[in-house]
KOLMAR-524130 format. One record per residue (C-alpha): residue number from 1; residue in three letters; x, y, z. Coordinates in nm, 3 decimals, padded with zeros to 5 digits. Layout:
BEGIN
    n  res        u        v        w
  NUM  ALA        X        Y        Z
...
This chain:
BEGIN
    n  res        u        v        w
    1  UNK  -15.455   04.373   00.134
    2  UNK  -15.289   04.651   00.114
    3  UNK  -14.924   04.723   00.216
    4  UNK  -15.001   04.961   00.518
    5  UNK  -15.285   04.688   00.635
    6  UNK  -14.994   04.433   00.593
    7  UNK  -14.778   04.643   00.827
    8  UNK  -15.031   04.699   01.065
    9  UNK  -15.073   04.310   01.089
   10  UNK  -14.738   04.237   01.135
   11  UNK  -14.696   04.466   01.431
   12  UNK  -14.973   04.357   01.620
   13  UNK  -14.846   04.004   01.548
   14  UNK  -14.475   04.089   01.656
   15  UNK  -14.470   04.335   01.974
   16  UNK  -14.096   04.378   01.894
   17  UNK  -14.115   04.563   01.592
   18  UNK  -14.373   04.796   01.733
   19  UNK  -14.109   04.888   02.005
   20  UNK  -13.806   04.874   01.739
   21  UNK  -14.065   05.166   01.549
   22  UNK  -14.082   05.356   01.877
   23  UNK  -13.707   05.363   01.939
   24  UNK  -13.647   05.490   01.575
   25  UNK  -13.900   05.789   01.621
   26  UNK  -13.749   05.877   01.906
   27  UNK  -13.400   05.929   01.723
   28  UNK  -13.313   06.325   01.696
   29  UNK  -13.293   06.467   01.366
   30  UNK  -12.937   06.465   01.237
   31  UNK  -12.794   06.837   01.204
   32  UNK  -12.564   06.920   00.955
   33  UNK  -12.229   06.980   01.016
   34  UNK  -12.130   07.374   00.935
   35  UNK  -11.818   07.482   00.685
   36  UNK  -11.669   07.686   00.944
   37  UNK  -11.675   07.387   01.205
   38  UNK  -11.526   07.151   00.942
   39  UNK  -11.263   07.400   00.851
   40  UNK  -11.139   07.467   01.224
   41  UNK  -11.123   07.095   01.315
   42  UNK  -10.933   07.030   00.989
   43  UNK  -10.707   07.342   01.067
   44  UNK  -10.653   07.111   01.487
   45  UNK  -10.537   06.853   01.317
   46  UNK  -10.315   06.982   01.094
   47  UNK  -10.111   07.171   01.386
   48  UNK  -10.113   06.877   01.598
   49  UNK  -09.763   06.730   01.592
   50  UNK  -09.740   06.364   01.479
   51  UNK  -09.585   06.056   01.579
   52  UNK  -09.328   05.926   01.329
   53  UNK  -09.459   05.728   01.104
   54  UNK  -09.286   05.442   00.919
   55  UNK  -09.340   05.347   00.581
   56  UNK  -09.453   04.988   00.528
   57  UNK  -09.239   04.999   00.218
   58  UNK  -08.959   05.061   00.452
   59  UNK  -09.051   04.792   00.726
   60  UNK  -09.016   04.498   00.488
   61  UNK  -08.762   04.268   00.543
   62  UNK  -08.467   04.318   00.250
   63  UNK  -08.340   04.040   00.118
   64  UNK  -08.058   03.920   00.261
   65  UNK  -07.713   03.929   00.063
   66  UNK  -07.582   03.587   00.071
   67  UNK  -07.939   03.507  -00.119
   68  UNK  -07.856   03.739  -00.359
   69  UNK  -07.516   03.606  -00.428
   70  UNK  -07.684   03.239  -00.448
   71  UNK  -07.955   03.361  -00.743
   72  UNK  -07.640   03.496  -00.915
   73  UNK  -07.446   03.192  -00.842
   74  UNK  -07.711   02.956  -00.995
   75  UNK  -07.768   03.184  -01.287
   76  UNK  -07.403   03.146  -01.350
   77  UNK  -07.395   02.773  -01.319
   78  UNK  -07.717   02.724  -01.545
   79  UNK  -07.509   02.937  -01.786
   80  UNK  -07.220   02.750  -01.761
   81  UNK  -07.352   02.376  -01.786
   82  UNK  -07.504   02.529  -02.141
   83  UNK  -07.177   02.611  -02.233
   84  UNK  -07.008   02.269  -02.200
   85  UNK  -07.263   02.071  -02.378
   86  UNK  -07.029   01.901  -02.634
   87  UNK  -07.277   01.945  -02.954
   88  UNK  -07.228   01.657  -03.237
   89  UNK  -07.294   01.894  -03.497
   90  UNK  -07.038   02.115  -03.681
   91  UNK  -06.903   02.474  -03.514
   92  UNK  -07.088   02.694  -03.740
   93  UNK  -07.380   02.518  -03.640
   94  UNK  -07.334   02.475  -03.257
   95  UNK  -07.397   02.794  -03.077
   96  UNK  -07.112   02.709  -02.809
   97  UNK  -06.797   02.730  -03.054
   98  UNK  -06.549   02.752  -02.806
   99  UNK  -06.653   02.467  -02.591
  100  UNK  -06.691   02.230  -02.902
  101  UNK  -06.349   02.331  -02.998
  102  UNK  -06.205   02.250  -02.643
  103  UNK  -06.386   01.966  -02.675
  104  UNK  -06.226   01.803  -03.010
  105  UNK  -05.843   01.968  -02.912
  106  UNK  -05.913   01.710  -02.568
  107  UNK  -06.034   01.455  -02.777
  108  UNK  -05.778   01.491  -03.006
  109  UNK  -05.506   01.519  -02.735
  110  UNK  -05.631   01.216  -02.621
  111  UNK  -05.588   01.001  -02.901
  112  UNK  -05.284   01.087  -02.980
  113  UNK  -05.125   01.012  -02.685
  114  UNK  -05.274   00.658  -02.698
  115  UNK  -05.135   00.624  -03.024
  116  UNK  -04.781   00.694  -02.866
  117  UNK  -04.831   00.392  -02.679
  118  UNK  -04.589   00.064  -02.800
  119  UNK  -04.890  -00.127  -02.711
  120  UNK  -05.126   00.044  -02.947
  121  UNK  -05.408  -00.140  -03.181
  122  UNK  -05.576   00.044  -03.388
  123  UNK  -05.853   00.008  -03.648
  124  UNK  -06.105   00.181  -03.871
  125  UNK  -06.413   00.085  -03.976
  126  UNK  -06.720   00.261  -04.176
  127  UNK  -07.037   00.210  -03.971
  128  UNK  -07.319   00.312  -04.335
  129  UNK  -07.122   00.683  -04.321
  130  UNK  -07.007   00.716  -03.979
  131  UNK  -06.639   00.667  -03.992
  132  UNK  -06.469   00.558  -03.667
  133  UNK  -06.070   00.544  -03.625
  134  UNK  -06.050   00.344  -03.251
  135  UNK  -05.717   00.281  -03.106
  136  UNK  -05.646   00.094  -02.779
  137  UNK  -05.360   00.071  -02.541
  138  UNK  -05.379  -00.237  -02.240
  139  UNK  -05.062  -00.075  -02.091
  140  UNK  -05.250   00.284  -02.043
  141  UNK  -05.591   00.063  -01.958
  142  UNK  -05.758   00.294  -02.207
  143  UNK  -05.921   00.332  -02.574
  144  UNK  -06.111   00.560  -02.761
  145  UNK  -06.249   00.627  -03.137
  146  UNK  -06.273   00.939  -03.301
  147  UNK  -06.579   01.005  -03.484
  148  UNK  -06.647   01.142  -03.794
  149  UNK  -06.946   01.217  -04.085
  150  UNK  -07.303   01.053  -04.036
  151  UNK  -07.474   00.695  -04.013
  152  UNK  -07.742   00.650  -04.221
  153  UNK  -07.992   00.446  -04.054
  154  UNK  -08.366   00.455  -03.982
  155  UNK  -08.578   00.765  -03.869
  156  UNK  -08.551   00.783  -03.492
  157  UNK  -08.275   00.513  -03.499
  158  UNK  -07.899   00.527  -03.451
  159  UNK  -07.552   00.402  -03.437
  160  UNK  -07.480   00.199  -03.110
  161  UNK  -07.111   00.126  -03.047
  162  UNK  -07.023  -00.207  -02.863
  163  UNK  -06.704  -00.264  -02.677
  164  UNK  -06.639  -00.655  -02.686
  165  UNK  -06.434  -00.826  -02.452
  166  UNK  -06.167  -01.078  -02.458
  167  UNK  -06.497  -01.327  -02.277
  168  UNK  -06.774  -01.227  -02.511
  169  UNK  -06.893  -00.943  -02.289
  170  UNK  -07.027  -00.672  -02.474
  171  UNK  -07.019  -00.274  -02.328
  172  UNK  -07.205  -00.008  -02.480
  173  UNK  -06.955   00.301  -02.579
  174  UNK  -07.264   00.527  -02.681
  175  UNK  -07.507   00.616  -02.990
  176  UNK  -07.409   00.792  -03.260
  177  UNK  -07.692   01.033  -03.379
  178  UNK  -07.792   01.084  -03.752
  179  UNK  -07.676   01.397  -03.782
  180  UNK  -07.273   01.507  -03.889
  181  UNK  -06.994   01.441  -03.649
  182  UNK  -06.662   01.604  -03.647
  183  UNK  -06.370   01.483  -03.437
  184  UNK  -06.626   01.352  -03.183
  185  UNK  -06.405   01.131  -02.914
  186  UNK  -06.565   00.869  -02.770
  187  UNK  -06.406   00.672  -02.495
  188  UNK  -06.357   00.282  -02.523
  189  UNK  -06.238   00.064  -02.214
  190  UNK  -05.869  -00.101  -02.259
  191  UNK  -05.967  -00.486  -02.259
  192  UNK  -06.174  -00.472  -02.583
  193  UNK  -06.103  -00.732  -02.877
  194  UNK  -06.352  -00.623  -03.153
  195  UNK  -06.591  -00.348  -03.176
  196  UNK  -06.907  -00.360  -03.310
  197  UNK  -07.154  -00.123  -03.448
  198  UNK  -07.560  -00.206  -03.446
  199  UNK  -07.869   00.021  -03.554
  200  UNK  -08.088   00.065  -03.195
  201  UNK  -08.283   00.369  -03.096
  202  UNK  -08.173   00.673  -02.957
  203  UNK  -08.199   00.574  -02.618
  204  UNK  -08.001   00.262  -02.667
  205  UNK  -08.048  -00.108  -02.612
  206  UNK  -07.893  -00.285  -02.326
  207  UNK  -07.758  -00.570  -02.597
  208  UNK  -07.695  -00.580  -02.943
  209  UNK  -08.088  -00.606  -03.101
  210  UNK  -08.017  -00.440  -03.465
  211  UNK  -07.883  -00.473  -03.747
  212  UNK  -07.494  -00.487  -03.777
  213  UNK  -07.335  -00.168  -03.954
  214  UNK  -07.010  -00.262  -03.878
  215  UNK  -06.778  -00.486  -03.692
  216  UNK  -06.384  -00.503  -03.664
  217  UNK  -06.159  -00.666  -03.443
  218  UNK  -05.861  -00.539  -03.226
């Protein structure tokens, strides 16, 4: 069968599409539009006087001020909580300098004015090359030991400090990391009879679980 023959089948088959051919045939011709017709209706429009128009750049809504002052704000804080991160490592090394050295003049501060105390006990001890020089004053209900140098302990491991009390309790000051420490303060509660030193992770132990680097009493 051939394609007209299927065509011819298919309209006697569907009366619609014989009347959808009809319509079509009856369609005029389309006549092309002449230059001098598009010109003049371009030239209409062009002389026509418009509305104004707004730009939809201009129509969006601008952001308002106080939001702006926020972003800054925020930056400003993000900045400055970088800034006060007290680093353990030395200045040359800690890209802060003048917060680390604010840092170790208030720690040093600090200790000495618990060392003015007439109530003062002090003590150093050598935790395996962290050197620790704790003083502690009941009348100021306050302690502290300055740390200095590294501990030597196991990869991923550190130096836990343990504030003992007068009943056997036993108060975590902090870790100290492997790497060096200079004038690093680290604040011990008042009520403290020895302190202790164990090898625990970095994230610390909630008890003593290590072995002991160093132990002294008060």
């Amino acid at each position: 069968m051939t394609r007209d023959d299927a065509f011819t089948d298919a309209i006697r088959t569907e009366p619609e599409l014989q009347a959808a051919g009809d319509a079509l045939a009856d369609l005029p011709s389309p006549v092309p539009v002449s230059p001098a017709l598009k010109n003049s209706v371009l030239a209409a429009v062009a002389e026509t006087p418009q509305d104004n128009v707004t730009s939809i750049a201009s129509r969006r809504r601008p952001t308002p001020r106080f939001l702006t002052i926020a972003a800054a704000c925020l930056a400003i804080a993000s900045v400055g909580i970088g800034a006060t991160v007290l680093w353990s490592g030395s200045k040359e090394e800690s890209g802060v300098n003048g917060a680390s050295i604010s840092a170790e003049q208030a720690g040093t501060r600090e200790m000495h004015a618990i060392m003015d105390a007439s109530d003062v006990r002090s003590a150093d001890m050598d935790a395996k090359g962290a050197n620790l020089s704790i003083v502690v004053s009941d009348s100021m209900g306050k302690g502290g030991a300055m740390v200095d140098g590294q501990p030597v302990v196991d990869a991923g491991m550190g130096a836990q400090v343990w504030a003992v009390g007068q009943d056997g309790t036993m108060r975590s000051a902090g870790v100290i990391g492997p790497e060096p420490h200079n004038d690093v303060w680290m604040p011990l509660p008042a009520n403290i009879e020895k302190v202790m030193v164990t090898e625990e992770p970095m994230a610390g132990s909630h008890q003593p679980t290590g072995r002991v680097l160093a132990e002294t009493p008060l």
